[in-house]
C-alpha positions as CSV (number, residue, x, y, z in Angstrom):
1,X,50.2,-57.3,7.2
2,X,52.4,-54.4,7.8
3,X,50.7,-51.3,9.2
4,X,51.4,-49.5,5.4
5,X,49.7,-52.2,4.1
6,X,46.5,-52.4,6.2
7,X,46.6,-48.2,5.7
8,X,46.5,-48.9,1.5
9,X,43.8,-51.8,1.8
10,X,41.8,-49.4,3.5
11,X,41.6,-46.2,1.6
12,X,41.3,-48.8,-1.4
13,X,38.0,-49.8,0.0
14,X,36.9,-46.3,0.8
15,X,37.9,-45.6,-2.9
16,X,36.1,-48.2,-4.0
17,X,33.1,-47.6,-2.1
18,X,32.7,-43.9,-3.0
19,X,33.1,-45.0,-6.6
20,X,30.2,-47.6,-6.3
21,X,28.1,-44.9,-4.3
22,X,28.9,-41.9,-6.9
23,X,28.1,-44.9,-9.2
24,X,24.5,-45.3,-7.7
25,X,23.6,-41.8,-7.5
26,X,24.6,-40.5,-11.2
27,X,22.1,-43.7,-12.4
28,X,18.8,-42.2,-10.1
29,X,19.9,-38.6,-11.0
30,X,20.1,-39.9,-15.3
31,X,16.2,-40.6,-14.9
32,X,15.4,-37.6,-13.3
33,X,16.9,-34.9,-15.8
34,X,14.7,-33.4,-17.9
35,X,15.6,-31.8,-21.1
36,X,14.6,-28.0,-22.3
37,X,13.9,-28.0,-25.5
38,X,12.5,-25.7,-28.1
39,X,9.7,-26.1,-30.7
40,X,11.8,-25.6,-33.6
41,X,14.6,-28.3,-32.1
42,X,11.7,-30.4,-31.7
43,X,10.4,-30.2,-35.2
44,X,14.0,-30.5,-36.4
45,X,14.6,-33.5,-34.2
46,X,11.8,-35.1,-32.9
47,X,12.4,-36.6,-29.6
48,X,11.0,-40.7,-29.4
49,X,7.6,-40.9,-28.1
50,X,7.3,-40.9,-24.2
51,X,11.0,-39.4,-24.1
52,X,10.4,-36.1,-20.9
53,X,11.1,-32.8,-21.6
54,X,10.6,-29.3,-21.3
55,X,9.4,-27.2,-23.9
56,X,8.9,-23.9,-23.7
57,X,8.1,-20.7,-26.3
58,X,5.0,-18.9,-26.6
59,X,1.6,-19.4,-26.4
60,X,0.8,-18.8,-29.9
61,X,-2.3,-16.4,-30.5
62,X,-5.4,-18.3,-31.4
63,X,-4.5,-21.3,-30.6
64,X,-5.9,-21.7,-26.8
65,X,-9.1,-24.1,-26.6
66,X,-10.9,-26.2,-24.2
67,X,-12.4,-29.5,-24.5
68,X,-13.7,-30.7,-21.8
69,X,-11.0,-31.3,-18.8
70,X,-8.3,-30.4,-21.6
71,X,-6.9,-28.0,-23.0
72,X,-5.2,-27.6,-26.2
73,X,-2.8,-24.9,-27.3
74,X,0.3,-24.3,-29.5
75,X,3.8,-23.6,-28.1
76,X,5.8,-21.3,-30.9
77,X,9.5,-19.5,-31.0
78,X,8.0,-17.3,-34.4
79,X,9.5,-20.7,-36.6
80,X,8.2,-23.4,-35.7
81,X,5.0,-24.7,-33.4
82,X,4.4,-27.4,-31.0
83,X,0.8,-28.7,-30.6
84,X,0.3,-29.3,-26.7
85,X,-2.2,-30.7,-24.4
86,X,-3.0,-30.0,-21.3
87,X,-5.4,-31.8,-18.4
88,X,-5.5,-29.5,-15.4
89,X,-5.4,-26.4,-13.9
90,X,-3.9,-23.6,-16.0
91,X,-1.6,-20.7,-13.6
92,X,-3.4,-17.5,-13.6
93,X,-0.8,-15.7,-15.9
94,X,-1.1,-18.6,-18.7
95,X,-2.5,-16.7,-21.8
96,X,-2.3,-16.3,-25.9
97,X,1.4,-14.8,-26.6
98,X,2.8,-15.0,-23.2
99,X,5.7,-17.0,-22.2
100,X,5.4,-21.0,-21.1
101,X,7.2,-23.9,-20.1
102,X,5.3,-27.1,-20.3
103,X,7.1,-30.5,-19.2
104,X,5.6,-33.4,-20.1
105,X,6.8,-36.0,-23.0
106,X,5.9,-36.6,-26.6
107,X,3.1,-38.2,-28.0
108,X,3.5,-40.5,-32.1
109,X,1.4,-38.3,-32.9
110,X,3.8,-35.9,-32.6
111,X,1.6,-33.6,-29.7
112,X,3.2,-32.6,-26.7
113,X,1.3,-34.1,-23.7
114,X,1.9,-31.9,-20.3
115,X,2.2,-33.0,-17.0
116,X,2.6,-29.2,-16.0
117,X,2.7,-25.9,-17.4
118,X,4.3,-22.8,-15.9
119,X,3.3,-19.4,-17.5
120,X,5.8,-16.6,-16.9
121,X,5.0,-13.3,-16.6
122,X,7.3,-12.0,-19.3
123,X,10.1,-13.0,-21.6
124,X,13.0,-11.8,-19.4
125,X,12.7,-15.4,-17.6
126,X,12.9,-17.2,-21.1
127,X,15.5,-19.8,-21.7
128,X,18.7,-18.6,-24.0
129,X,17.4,-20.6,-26.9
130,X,14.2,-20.0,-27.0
131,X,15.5,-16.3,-26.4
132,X,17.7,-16.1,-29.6
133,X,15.3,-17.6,-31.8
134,X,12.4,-15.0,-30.3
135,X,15.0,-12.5,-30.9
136,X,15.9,-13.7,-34.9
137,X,12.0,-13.4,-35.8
138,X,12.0,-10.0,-34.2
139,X,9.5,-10.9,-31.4
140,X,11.1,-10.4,-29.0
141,X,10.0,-8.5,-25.9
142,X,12.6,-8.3,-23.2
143,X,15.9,-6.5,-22.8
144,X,18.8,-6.7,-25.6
């Protein structure tokens, strides 16, 4: 084998390599993406059962109550609402019409089980979606 030779047979198993490794990375990385979703894509389109996500909105008003080690609260966007529960320790700025992001997956009942819930301490951290829609019902708090 001709030095040229040798030279192609070995960038072809270098290229073949990084493909197989690129390969083996984008599959972990595909279980580990979570998707941000809204509660009026989720009533729109529910999600299967047990499928992760984010969802985030605001804590609607009157909807915050404890039952035992849970808690249970709505997630809104001024259309639509998300019933969510939560078994843990809230953040200290988690309260009735403040922003949230909960990640967790969906239940067949169609509740929103959370595995975590961050409260924000104002809208100006609020996804774009979740922003428009805030901003289409008139509720919205943050800058323009």
């Amino acid at each position: 084998m001709t030095r040229k030779g040798r030279r192609l047979a070995f960038i072809g198993c270098a290229g073949a390599v990084l493909a197989i490794a690129a390969g083996l990375v984008l599959n972990a990385l595909n279980d580990t993406i979570v998707f941000f979703s809204g509660p009026t894509q989720i009533v729109q389109q529910p999600p299967a059962a047990g499928t992760r996500l984010r969802l985030g909105g605001l804590v609607e008003n009157g909807s915050v109550r404890r039952e035992g080690p849970e808690v249970h609260f709505a997630v809104e966007d001024g259309t639509s609402r998300v019933p969510v529960v939560y078994a843990g320790l809230l953040p200290d700025l988690f309260r009735e019409g403040q922003g949230v992001v909960a990640e967790g997956a969906m239940e067949p009942d169609g509740t929103f089980r959370a595995a975590s819930v961050l409260a924000k301490h104002d809208e100006s951290y609020m996804p774009r979606e979740v922003a428009e829609a805030l901003k289409e019902q008139g509720t919205w708090k943050g800058n323009p």
